[in-house]
N, C-alpha and C positions, 0 to 999 in steps of 0.2 A: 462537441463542446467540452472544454476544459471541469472538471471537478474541482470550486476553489475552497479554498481551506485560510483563511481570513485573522487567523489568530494562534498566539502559542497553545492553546488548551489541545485535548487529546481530539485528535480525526480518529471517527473507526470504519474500519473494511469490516461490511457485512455481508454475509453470503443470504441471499432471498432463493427460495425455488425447492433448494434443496436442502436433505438433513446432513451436511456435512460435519464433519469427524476434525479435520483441520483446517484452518489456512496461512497460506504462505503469503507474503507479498512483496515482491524488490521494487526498491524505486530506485531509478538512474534517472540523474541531468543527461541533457539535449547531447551531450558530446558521447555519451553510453555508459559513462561512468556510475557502478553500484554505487550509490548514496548512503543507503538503507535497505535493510531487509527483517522481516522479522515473520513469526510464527505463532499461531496459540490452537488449541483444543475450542473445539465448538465451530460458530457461524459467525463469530467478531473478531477483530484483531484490533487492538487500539495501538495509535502511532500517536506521538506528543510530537510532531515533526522536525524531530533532528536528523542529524547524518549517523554513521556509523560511531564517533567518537562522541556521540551525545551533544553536540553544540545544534543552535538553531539552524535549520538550515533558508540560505538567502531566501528574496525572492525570487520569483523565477516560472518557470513551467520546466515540469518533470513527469515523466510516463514512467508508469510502474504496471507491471505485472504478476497477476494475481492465479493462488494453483487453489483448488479445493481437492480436499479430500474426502471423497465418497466410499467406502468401502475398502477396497486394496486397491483403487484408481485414483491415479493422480488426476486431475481436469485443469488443462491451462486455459487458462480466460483469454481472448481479444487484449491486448495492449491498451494503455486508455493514458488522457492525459489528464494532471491537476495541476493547479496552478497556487503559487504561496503565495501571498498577497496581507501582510502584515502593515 
């Protein structure tokens, strides 16, 4: 089931489980296109959900890919999808 994201305010990617170090996250539309990507220090990443040039991005359903960083391992997550819905 889709992860929906309902409004322009910030969505954040949190890591649960582990004490991770970093995380990455890209989001691509349905056709594979990078959308967004972005990085931060810790177990949160906040996305205010634009695209790469900073504009809203549409609605729609988009799967994004998420890495943590544990130690000097990267860990790529399961693919997953969310959905914009403004």
């Amino acid at each position: 089931m889709p992860n929906p994201v309902r409004d322009v305010h910030t969505t954040r990617f949190i890591v649960l489980g582990v004490e991770a170090e970093t995380v990455r996250v890209e989001v691509y539309d349905l056709s594979g296109r990078l959308v967004w990507k972005g990085e931060a220090e810790g177990q949160e990443l906040p996305w205010h959900t634009e695209d790469l040039t900073g504009l809203p991005l549409a609605n729609g359903v988009y799967l994004y890919l998420a890495y943590v960083k544990v130690g000097d391992q990267w860990i790529k997550l399961e693919p997953q999808k969310l959905v914009i819905l403004r």
